[in-house]
C-alpha positions as CSV (number, residue, x, y, z in Angstrom):
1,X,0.0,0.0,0.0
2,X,1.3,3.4,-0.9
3,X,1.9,5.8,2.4
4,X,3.2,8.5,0.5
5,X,0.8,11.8,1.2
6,X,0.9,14.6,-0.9
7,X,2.6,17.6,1.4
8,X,0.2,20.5,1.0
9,X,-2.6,18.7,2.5
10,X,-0.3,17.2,5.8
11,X,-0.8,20.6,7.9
12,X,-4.0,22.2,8.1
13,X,-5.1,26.6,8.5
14,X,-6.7,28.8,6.4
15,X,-4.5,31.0,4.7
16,X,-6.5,32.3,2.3
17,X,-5.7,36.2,3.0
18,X,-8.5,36.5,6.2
19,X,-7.1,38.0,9.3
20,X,-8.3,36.9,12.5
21,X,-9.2,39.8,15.2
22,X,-8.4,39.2,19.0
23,X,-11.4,39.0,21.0
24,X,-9.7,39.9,24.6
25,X,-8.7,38.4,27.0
26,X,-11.7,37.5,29.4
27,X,-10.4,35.5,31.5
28,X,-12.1,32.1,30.7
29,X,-15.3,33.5,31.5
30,X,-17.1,32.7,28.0
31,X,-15.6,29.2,28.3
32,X,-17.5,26.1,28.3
33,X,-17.0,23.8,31.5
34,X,-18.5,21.3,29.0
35,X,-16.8,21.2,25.9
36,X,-14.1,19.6,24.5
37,X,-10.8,21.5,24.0
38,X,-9.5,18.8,21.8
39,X,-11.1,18.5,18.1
40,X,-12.6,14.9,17.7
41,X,-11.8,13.6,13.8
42,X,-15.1,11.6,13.4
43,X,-17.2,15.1,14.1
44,X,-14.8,16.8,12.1
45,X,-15.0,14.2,9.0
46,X,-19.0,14.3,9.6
47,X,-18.9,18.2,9.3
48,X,-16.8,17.7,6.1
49,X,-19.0,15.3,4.2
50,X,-22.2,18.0,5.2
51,X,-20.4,20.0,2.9
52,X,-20.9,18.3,0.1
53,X,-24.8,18.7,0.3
54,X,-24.7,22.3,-0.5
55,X,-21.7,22.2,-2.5
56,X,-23.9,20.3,-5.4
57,X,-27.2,22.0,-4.9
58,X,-25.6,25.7,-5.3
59,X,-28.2,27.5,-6.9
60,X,-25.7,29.3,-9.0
61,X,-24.6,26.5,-11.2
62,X,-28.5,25.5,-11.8
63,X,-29.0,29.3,-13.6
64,X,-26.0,29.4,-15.2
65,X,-26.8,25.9,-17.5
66,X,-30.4,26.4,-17.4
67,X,-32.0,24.1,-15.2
68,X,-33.9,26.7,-13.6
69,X,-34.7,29.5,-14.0
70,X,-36.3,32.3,-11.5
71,X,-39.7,33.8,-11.7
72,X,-39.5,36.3,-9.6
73,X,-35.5,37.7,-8.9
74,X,-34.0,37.9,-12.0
75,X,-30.2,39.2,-11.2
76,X,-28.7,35.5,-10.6
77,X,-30.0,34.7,-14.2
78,X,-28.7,37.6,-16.0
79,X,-25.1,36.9,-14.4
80,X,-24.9,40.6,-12.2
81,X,-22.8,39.1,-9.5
82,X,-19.4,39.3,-10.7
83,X,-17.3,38.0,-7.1
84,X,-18.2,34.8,-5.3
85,X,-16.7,33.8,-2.1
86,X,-14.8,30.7,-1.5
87,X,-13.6,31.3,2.2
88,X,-16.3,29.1,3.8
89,X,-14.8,26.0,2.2
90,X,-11.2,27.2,3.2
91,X,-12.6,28.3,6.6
92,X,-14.8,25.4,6.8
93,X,-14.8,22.0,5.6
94,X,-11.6,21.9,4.6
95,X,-10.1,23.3,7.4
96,X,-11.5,20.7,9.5
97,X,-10.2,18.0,6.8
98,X,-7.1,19.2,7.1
99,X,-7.3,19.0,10.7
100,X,-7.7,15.7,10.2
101,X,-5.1,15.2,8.5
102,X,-2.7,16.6,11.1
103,X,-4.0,15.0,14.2
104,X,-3.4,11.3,12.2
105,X,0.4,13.0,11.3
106,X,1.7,14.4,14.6
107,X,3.2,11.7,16.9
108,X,1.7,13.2,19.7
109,X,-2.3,13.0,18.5
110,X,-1.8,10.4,16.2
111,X,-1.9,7.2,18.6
112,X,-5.4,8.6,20.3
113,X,-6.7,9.9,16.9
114,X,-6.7,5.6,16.0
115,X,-10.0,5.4,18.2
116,X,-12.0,7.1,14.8
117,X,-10.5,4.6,12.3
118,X,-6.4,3.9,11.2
119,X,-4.7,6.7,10.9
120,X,-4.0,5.6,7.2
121,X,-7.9,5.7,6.5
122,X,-8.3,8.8,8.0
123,X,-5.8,10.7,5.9
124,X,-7.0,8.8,2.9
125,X,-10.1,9.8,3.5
126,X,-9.7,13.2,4.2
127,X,-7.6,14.0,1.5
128,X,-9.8,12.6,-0.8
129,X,-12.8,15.0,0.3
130,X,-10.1,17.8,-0.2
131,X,-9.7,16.9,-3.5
132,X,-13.5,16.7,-4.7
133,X,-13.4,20.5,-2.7
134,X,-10.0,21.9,-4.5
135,X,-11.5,20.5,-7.6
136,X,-14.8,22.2,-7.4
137,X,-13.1,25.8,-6.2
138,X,-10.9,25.7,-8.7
139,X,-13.0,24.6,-11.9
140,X,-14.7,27.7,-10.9
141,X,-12.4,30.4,-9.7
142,X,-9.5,28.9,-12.2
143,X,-5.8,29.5,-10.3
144,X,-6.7,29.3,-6.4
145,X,-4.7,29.5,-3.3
146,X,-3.7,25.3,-2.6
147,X,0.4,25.2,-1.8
148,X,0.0,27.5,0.9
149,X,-3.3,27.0,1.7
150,X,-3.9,24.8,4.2
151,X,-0.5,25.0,6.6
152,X,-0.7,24.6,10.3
153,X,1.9,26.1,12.7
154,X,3.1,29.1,9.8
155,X,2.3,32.1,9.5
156,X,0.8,32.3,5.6
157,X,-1.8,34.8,5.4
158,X,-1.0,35.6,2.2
159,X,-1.0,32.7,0.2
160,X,0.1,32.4,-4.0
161,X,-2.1,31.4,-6.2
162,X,-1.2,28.5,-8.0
163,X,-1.9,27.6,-11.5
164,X,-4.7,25.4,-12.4
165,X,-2.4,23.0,-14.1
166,X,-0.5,22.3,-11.5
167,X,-3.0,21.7,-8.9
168,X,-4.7,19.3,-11.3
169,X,-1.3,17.6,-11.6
170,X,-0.7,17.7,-7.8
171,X,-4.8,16.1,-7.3
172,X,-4.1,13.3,-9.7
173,X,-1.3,11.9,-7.5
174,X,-2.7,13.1,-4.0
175,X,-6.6,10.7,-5.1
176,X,-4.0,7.8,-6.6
177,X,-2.1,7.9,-3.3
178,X,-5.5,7.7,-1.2
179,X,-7.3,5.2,-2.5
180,X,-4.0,2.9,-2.5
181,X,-3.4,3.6,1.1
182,X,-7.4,2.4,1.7
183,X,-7.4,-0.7,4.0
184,X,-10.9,-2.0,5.2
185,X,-9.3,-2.9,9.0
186,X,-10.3,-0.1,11.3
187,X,-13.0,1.9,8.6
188,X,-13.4,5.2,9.7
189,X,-15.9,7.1,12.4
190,X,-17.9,9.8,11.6
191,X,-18.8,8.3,7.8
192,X,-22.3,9.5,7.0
193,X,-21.6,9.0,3.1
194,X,-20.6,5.4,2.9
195,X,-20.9,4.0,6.6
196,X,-17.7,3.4,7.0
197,X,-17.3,1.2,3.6
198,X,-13.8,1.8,2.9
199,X,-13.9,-0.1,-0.6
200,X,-16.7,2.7,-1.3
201,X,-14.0,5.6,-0.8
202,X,-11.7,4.0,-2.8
203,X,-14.3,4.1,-5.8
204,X,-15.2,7.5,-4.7
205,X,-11.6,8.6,-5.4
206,X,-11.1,7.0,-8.6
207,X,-14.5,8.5,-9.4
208,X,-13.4,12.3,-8.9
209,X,-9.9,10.9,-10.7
210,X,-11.8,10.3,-13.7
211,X,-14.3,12.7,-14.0
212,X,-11.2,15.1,-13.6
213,X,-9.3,13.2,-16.6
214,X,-12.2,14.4,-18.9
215,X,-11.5,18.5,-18.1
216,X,-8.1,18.1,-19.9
217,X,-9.6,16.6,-23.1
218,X,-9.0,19.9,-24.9
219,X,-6.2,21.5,-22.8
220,X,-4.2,18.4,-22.8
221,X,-5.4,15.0,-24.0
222,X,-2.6,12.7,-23.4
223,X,-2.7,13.4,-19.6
224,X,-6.5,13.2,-19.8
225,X,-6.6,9.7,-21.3
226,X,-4.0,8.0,-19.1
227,X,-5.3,9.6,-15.8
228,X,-8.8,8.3,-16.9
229,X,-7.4,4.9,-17.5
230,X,-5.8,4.3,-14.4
231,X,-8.9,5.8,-12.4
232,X,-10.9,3.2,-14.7
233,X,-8.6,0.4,-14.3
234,X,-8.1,1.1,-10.7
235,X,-12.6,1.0,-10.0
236,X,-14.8,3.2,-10.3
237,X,-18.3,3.3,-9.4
238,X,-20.4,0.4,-11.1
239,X,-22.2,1.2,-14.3
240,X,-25.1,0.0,-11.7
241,X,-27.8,3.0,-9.7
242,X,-26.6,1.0,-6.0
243,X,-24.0,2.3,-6.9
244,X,-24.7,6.0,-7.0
245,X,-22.6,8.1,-4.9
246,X,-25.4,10.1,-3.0
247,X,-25.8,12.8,0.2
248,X,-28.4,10.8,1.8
249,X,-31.0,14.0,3.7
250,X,-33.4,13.2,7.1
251,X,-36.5,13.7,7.7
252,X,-35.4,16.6,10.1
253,X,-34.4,20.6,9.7
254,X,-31.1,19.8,10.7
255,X,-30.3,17.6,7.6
256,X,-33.0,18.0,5.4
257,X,-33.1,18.8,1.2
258,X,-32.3,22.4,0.8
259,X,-34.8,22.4,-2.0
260,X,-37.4,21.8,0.4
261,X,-36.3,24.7,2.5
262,X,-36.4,27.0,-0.6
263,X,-39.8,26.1,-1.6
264,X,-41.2,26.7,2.6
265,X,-42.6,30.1,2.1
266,X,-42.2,31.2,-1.4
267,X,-41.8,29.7,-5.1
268,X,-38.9,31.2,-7.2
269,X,-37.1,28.4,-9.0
270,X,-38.8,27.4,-12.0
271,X,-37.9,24.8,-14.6
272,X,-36.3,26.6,-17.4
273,X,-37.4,26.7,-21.0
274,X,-34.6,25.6,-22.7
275,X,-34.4,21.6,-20.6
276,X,-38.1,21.4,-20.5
277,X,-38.2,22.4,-24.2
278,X,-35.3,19.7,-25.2
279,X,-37.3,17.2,-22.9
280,X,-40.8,17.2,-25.3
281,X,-39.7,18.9,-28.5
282,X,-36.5,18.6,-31.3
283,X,-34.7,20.9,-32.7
284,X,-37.0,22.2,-35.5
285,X,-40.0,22.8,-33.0
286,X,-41.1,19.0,-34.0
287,X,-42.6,16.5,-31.0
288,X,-40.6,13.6,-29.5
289,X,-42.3,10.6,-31.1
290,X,-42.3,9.1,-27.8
291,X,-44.6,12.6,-26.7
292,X,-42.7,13.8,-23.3
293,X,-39.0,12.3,-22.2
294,X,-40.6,10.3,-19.2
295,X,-38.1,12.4,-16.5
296,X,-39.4,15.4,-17.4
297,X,-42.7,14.8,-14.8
298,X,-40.4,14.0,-12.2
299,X,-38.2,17.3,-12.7
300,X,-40.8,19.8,-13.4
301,X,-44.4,20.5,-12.1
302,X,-47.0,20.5,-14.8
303,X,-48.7,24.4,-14.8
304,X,-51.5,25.3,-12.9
305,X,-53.2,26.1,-15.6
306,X,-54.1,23.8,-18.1
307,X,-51.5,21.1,-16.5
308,X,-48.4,21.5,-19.0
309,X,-45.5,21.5,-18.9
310,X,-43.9,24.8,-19.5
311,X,-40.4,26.4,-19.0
312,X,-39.9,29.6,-17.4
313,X,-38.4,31.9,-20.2
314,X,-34.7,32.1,-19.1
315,X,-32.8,35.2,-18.3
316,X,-35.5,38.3,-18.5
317,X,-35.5,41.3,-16.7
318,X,-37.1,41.3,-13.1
319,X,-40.3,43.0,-15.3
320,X,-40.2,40.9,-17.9
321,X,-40.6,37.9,-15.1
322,X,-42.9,39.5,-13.1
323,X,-45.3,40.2,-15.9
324,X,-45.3,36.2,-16.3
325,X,-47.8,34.3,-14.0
326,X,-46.7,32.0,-11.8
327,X,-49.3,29.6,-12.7
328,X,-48.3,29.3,-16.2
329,X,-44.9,27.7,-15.7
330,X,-43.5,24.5,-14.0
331,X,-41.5,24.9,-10.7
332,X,-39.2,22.5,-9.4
333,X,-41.0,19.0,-9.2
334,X,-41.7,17.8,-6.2
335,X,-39.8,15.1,-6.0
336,X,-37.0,17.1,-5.8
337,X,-38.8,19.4,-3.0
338,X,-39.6,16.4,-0.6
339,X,-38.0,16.9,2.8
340,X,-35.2,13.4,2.9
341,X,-34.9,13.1,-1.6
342,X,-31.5,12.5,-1.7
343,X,-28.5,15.1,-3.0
344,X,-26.9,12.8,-6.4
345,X,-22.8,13.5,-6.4
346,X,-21.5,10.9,-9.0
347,X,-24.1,9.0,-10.9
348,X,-23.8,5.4,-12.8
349,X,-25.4,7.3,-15.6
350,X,-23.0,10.2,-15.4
351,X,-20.2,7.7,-15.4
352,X,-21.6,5.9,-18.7
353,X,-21.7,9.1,-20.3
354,X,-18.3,9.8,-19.4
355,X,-17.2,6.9,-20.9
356,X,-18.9,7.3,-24.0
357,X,-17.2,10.3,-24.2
358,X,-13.5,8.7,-23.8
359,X,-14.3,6.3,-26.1
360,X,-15.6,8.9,-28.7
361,X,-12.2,10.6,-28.4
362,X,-10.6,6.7,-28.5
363,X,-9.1,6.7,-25.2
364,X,-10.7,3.6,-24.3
365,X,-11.5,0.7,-26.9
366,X,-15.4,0.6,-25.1
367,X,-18.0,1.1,-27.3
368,X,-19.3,4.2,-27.4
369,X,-22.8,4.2,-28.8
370,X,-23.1,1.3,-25.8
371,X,-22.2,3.0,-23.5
372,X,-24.4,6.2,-24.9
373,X,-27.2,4.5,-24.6
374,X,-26.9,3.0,-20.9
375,X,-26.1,6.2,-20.0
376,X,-29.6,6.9,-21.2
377,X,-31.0,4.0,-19.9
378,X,-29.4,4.4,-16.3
379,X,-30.6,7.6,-16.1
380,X,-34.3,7.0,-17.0
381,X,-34.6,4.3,-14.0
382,X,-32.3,6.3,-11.8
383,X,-35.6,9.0,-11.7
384,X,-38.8,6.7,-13.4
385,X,-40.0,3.7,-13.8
386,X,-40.5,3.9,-17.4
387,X,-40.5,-0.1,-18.8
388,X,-37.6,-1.1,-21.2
389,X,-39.6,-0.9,-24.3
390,X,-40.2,3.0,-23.5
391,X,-36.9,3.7,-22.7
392,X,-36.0,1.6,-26.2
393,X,-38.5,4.2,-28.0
394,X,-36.8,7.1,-26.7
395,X,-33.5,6.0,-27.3
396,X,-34.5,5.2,-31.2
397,X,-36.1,8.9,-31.5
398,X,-34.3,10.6,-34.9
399,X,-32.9,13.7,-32.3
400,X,-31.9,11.1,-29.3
401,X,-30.6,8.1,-31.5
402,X,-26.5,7.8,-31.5
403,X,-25.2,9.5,-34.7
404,X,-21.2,9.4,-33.3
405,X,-21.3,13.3,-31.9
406,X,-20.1,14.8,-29.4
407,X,-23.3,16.7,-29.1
408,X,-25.7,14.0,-28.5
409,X,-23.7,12.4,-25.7
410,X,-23.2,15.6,-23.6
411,X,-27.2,17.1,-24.2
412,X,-28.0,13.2,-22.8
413,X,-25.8,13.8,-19.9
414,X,-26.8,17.4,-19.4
415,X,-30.4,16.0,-18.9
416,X,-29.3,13.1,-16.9
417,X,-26.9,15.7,-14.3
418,X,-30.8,17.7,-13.6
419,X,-29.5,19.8,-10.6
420,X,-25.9,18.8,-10.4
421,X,-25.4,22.5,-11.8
422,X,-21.9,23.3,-11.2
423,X,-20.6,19.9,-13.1
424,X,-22.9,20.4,-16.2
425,X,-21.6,24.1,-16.3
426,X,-18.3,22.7,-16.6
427,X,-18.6,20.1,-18.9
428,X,-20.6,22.7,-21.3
429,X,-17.2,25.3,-21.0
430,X,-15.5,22.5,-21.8
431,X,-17.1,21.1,-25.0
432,X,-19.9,23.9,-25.7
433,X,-23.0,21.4,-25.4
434,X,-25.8,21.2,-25.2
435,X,-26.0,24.2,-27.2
436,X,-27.8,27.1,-25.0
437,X,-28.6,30.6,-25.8
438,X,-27.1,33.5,-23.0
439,X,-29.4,35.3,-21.0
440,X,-31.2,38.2,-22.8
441,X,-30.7,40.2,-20.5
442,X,-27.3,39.7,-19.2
443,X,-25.4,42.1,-17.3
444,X,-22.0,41.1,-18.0
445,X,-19.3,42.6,-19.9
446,X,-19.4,40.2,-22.8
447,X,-23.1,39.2,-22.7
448,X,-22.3,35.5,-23.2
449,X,-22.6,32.8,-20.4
450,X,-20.1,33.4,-17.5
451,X,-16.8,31.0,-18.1
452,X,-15.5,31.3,-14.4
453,X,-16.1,33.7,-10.9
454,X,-14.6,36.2,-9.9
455,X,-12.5,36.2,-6.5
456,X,-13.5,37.4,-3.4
457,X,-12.9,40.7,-2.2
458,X,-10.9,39.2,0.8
459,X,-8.2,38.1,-2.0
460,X,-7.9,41.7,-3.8
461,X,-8.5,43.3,-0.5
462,X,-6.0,40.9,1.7
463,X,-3.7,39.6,-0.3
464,X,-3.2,42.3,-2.9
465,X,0.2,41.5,-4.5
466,X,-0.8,37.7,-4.8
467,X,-4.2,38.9,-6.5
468,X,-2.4,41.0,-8.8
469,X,0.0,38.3,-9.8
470,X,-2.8,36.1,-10.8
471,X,-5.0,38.7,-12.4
472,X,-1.8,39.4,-14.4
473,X,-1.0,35.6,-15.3
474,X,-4.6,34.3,-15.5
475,X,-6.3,37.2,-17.2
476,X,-9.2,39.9,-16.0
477,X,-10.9,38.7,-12.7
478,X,-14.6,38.8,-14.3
479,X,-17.1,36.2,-15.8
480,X,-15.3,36.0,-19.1
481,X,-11.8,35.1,-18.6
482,X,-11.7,31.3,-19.7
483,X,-9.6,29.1,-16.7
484,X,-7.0,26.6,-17.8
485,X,-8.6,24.0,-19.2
486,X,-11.2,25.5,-20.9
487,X,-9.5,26.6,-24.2
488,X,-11.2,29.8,-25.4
């Protein structure tokens, strides 16, 4: 088994140009007679994996590919908010991952940190989550403080920002190095994705290693192809639905589906036009000879009025919204709003389609209209219950049949990914599919759909010279500045 553990996630603090302000001394009186002075690794790893919940279902990344559209508050539609903040993952979940990483490091936690599985599990496990979280911060935000991000014990508070390249390099080796270090003695505490299934976190890892693979196929093939066949090669997650990688939600506030929370007192995420249209009509305004694509009742509502189903016009003023009833559109189905539906990460459909891709490109010898067309099928009984011979009928339609493009295999998997926003938006900066229109009304500079965020403030504001050096190398720090991998 490989020990080896990549060094920038050993030591854990956020260093991500936030200042911390002394409170005063008050002489222990706030303290907690109570409360544990020592951080406990299986409530930090629990914490962590919470993280991922909100990390898919960011409303953001649902707008910006046109799952949803709002009926009400236009602005997040029409792209107005240039900076986004990623200090609550440094601050937060990874922090605490990193944590964990160091109390299974230092000689003098690591023997009592064994009580909340091997300390070989635990920094497996961690760094894997840190990985999925690096990967998602920076396929949005591009280059992104990682080598001196996450250091305990020095004094860093103005980290570099390292190129996107290299932290994909750096990822690759830090996911290969965890899932070999995986033993199922002493499973992890604290597990509320896989229960303490240590074979699940090794496919979890080769998962995010080749999903990852696929983000080079433009910027830099060769890598691409070999990282996805060792993920592949190494296991990934079955081309089976048990064996979707999944945020499981209660039946209580604390851990409930945010979607449900959204839709408590008001309704402003409807269905946009552009899926619902692709789900019941073809390109030249013709009808699927199969009538509706049977997911399309489970995403979307059908209207009010007269029981349709109808997409919200995407990215109008605030005026032209509000002059739009409410009952004349399809919201959010309600599937997706009850109170314990489960939060989809990694899908077997997503992973079909992924390899149909690869093999399109020929870096695997799979077939890929096969694989096209389980992708399809997975999805359809991931969300229905449509029978095989439906899910034949809709596979043989003239505008969902295989025809060998790249098109048809990423509009399948852009319908299958239905609220996993932020991973559809970057496989359509990657590849430009499906093909979608920008908002009418767009507020940014170029008009077109955003290619990346822009930093927080904290990083112009804190960290000035570091900012300025990756404005400089990376390009303007707005919507339209492609990142690394997505060639412009």
């Amino acid at each position: 088994m490989k020990n080896t553990i990549n060094k920038y996630f050993v030591i854990a603090l956020l260093s991500v140009g936030i200042v911390a302000c002394d409170p005063g001394d008050f002489g222990g009186t706030n303290d907690n007679p109570n409360a544990t002075t020592t951080p406990i690794p299986g409530a930090l790893l629990t914490n962590a994996i919470n993280g991922l919940d909100n990390t898919v279902n960011d409303t953001q990344g649902q707008l910006y590919v046109q799952y949803l559209a709002n009926s009400q508050y236009t602005d997040a539609d029409t792209y107005q908010t240039v900076q986004f903040s990623y200090n609550g993952y440094y601050q937060g979940v990874m922090q605490d991952l990193a944590q964990i990483i160091a109390m299974n490091t230092n000689e003098e936690t690591k023997d009592a940190a064994t009580q909340y599985g091997s300390n070989a599990n635990q920094i497996a496990v961690a760094n894997i989550l840190l990985s999925y979280y690096f990967l998602h911060i920076t396929d949005r935000w591009g280059d992104i403080p990682y080598s001196e991000a996450l250091r305990l014990n020095e004094d860093i508070l103005q980290p570099v920002f390292d190129p996107q390249e290299s932290i994909y390099t750096s990822i690759f080796t830090v996911l290969d190095n965890a899932a070999s270090s995986i033993s199922s003695t002493n499973p992890v505490v604290g597990d509320i994705l896989f229960g303490g299934d240590m074979d699940r976190w090794v496919e979890f890892a080769n998962t995010i290693r080749l999903n990852a693979a696929l983000r080079l196929s433009e910027v830099d093939p060769t890598k691409g192809a070999a990282e996805f066949n060792a993920a592949l090669s190494d296991g990934v997650i079955a081309l089976d639905n048990d064996a979707n990688i999944y945020y499981a939600h209660l039946a209580e506030e604390a851990y409930d589906n945010p979607w449900e929370d959204r839709f408590q007192t008001r309704r402003d995420y409807a269905v946009a036009e552009p899926l619902v249209d692709r789900m019941q009509t073809v390109a030249n305004g013709g009808v699927l000879t199969v009538g509706i694509d049977p997911r399309l009742p489970v995403y979307a509502d059908p209207t009010e009025n007269g029981g349709m189903y109808v997409g919200m016009v995407y990215g109008v003023t605030q005026a032209e919204a509000g002059a739009i009833s409410n009952s004349d559109v399809s919201f959010l189905g309600e599937y997706f709003r009850t109170q314990d539906t489960p939060t989809y990460i990694y899908t077997a459909a997503q992973i079909a389609f992924a390899r149909a891709e690869a093999a399109l490109m020929g870096w695997t010898s799979e077939d890929a209209q096969e694989m096209y067309e389980l992708g399809i099928e997975l999805s359809m009984k991931q969300w229905t219950d449509a029978s095989d011979a439906a899910i034949a009928a809709y596979t043989a339609d003239p505008w969902v049949s295989y025809d060998g493009s790249l098109e048809k295999i990423m509009t399948q998997k852009w319908i299958a990914n239905y609220l996993n926003g932020y991973e559809a938006w970057a496989d359509w900066r990657r590849t430009g599919f499906p093909t979608l229109d920008p908002a009418p009304a767009a507020q940014n500079q170029s008009g077109e759909i955003p290619v990346r965020q822009g930093y927080p403030t904290t990083a112009r504001d804190l960290n000035g010279d570091n900012y300025d050096a990756v404005v400089a190398r990376q390009g303007e720090d707005g919507l339209d500045t492609h990142i690394w991998w997505d060639v412009d």
